[in-house]
C-alpha positions as CSV (number, residue, x, y, z in Angstrom):
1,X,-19.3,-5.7,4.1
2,X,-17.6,-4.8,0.4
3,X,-15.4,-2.1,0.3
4,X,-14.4,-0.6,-2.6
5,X,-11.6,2.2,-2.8
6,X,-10.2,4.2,-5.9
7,X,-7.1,4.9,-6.5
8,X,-7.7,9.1,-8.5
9,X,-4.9,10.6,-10.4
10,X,-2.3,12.9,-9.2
11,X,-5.1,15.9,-9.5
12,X,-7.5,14.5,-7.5
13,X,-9.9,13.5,-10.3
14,X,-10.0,10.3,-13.1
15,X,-8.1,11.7,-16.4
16,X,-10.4,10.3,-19.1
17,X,-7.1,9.9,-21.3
18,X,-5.9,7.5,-18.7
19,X,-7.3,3.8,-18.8
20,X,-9.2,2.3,-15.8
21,X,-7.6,-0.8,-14.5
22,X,-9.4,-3.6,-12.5
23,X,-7.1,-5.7,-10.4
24,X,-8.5,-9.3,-10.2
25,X,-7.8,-12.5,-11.8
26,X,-11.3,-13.7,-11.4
27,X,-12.3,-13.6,-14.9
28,X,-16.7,-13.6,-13.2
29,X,-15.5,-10.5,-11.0
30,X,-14.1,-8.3,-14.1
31,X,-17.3,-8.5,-16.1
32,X,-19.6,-7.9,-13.3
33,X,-17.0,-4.5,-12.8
34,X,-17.4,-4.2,-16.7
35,X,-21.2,-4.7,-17.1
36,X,-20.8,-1.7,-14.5
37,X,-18.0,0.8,-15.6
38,X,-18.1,0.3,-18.9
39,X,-14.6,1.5,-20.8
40,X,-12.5,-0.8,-17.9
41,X,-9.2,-3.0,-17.9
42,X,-8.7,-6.2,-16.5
43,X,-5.4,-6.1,-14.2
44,X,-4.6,-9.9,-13.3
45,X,-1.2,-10.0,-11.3
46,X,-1.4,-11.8,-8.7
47,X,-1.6,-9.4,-5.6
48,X,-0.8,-11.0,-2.2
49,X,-3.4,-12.3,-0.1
50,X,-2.5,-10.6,3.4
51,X,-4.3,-11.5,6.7
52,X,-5.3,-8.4,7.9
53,X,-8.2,-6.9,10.4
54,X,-8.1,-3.2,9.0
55,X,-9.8,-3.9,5.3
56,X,-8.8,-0.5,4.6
57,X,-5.2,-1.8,5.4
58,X,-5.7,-5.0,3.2
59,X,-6.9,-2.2,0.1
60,X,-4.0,-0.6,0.8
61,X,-1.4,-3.2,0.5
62,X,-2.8,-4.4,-2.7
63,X,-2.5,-1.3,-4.5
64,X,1.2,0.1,-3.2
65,X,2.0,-3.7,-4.9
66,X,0.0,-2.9,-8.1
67,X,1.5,0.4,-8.4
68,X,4.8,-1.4,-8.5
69,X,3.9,-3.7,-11.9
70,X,1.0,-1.2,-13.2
71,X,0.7,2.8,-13.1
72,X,-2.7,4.4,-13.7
73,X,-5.9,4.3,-12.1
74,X,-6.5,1.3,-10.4
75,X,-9.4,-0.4,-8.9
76,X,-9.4,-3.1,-6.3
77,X,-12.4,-5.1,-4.6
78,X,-12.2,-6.6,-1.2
79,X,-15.0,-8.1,0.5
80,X,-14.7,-9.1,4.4
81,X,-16.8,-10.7,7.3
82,X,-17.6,-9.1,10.3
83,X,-19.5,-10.8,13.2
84,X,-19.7,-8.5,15.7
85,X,-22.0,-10.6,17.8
86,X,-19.2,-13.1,18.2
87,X,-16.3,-10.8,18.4
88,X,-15.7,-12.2,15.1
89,X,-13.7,-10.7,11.9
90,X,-12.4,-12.5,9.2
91,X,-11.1,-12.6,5.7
């Protein structure tokens, strides 16, 4: 499962004057998002990697710390497991 979750502006919507930041440090990642989005910033500070079951709670996390070093529109990729068959989720 990837889920993907952005962060709009105070109005609801993406203000075009505003940049686009994506938060990763894998360099592969950034230009896949860029290839995508086009007009996008890499964001590489080293978020915390928290052990969660809730990947909307894992999203979450990483961007209230983002939003303490970056302001803006922000963009953050998590991908997790889910084996449902085995009673199975991980990270």
């Amino acid at each position: 499962m990837l889920l993907v979750l952005l962060i709009l502006g105070p109005m609801g919507y993406i203000n075009k004057n505003m940049k686009l930041y994506f938060l990763t440090g894998n360099k592969n990642k950034f230009e896949e998002a860029k290839a995508v989005l086009g007009d996008v910033e890499q964001l590489d500070i080293g978020l915390p990697e928290i052990q969660e079951i809730d990947a909307k709670g894992i999203i979450k996390t990483k961007l209230q710390e983002a939003f303490n070093h970056q302001k803006g529109e922000l963009l953050v990729e998590d991908t997790s497991l889910y084996l449902n068959c085995l009673a199975f989720r991980g990270h």
